[in-house]
C-alpha positions, -999 to 999 in steps of 0.1 A, spaced: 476 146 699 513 148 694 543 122 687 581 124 699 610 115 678 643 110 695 674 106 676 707 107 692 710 145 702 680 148 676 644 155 687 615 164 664 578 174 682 550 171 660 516 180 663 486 164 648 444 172 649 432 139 638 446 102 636 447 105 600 469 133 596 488 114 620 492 78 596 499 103 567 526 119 586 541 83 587 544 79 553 562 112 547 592 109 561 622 117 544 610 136 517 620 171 507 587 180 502 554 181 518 537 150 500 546 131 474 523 144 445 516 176 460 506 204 442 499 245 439 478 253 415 480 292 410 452 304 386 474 332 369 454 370 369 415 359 379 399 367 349 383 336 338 363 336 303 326 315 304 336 287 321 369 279 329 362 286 367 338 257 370 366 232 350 393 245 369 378 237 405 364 205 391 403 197 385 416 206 415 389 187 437 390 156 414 427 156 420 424 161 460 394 128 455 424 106 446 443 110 477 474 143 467 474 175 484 462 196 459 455 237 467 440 261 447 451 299 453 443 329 428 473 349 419 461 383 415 481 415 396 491 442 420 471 468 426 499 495 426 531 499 409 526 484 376 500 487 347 476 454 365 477 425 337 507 438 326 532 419 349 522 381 343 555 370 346 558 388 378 527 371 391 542 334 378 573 343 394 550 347 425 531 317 428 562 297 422 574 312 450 545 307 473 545 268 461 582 265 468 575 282 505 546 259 511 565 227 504 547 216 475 564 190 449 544 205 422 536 242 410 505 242 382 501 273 366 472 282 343 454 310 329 418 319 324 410 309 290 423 272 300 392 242 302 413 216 314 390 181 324 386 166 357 411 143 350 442 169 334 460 175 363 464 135 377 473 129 336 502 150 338 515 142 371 516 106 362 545 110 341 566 128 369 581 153 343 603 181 359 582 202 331 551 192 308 522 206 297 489 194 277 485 194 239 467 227 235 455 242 203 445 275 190 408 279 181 411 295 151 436 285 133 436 250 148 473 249 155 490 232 182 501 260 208 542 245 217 568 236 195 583 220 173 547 213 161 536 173 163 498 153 156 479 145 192 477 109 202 518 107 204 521 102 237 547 116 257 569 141 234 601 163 245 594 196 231 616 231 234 587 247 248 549 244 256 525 266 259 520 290 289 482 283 293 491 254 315 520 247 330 530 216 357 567 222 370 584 204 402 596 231 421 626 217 427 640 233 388 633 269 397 661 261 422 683 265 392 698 301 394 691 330 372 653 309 358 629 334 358 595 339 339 607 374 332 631 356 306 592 347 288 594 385 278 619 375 247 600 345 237 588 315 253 616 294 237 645 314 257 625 308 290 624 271 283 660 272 268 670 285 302 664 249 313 683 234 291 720 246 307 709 225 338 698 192 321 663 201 321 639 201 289 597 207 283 578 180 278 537 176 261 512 144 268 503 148 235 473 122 249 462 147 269 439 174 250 433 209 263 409 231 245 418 273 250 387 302 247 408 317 226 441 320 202 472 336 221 477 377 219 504 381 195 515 416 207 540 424 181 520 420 152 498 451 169 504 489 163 509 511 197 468 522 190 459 488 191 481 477 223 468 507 244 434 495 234 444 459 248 460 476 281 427 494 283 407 462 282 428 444 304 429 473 329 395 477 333 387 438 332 411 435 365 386 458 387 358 433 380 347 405 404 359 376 389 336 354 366 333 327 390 295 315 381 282 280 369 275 269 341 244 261 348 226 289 373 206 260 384 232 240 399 231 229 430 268 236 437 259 276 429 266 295 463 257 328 457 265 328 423 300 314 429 304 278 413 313 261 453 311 226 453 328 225 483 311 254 504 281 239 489 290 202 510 274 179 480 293 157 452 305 175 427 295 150 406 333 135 401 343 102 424 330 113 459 315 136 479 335 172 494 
């Protein structure tokens, strides 16, 4: 099916597959984006500890089950050119990119030691933030990961910068020129401080809990032995397929091996059926 638009010298053609991309189409108009609420969320390098797979897509499809366009792409380090793993920013500064060309309001970013709930995602977007993140702590130590530090269960707190695990931007502030995640290199802080020249500043749902697998790589603290080693690790861990399994090996949402609620075509368990 397809609709005309005439306005004045003005016409717009638009072409639609079913009657309900058609009503949603209605409802669109105007805005600089694709959909109100939309979002890109880039999961940042593919190498997922235990778990965080299964909690990442139960995110993404719990947030698509309340009605917001919500994709899920994996942001993968190149394959030649740089040391793979190496260039995070570089693959941030991607996915931003690719959210920005796709239309999207929103650009989520997060990392594979992240186990965010069902529910993280619609949380964060509630408070349409140009920048927050989740309270996240380090296992170990217990701290809270973002600064300056605060107790959970304050609500919604302005911060100078959260933590990189997860990361809900609206895409219109990396319009702001010379904002790169290459500026993370000296520090979070001066990434997010970046912000601040054009009137923007981090935010933390401190209601919002987000455990990590583990505590944040301080690299600086390491001799050059001990950062080869890491470089090593993170070399060989980037040929490997993806850990991309349930859970549970029993579950019915396991397509060959591959936690796939939706090539699977049951519930997923969370508010409806995919």
């Amino acid at each position: 099916m397809a609709t005309r638009e005439k306005s004045a010298d003005l016409w717009k053609v638009q072409t639609f597959t079913t009657p309900g991309e058609l009503e949603r189409s209605k409802t669109q108009t105007g805005w600089m984006h694709s959909q109100p609420g939309s979002t890109y969320v880039a999961s940042i390098g593919g190498m997922y500890d235990r778990g965080v797979w299964e909690k990442l897509i139960n995110m993404v499809m719990y947030t698509s089950q309340q009605g917001l366009k919500c994709w899920l792409e994996e942001i993968f380090p190149a394959r030649a050119g740089v040391v793979p793993m190496v260039n995070i920013a570089g693959m941030r500064d991607l996915a931003v990119k690719r959210a920005l060309d796709g239309g999207f309001e929103y650009v989520c970013l997060i990392d594979g030691d992240t186990l965010p709930e069902m529910d993280t995602l619609m949380r964060l977007l509630a408070h349409e933030a140009p920048m927050v993140g989740p309270y996240m702590v380090e296992p170990e130590s217990e701290m809270m990961l973002g600064g300056p530090l605060m107790e959970p269960n304050q609500g919604l707190k302005k911060v100078q910068w959260i933590c990189a695990s997860l990361m809900l931007f609206k895409t219109s502030v990396f319009n702001c020129p010379g904002v790169s995640f290459k500026d993370g290199d000296v520090g979070d802080e001066q990434f997010f401080r970046n912000f601040w020249h054009y009137g923007h500043q981090p935010y933390i749902d401190t209601d919002t809990v987000v455990p990590l697998t583990k505590g944040p790589g301080r690299y600086g603290a390491w001799s050059w032995k001990d950062r080869w080693k890491h470089i090593e690790k993170m070399y060989t861990g980037s040929k490997k397929e993806p850990d991309r399994r349930p859970t549970d090996p029993d579950s019915p949402h396991n397509h060959k091996g591959v936690y796939a609620p939706f090539m699977t075509g049951g519930s997923n368990g969370h508010n409806g059926t995919v």
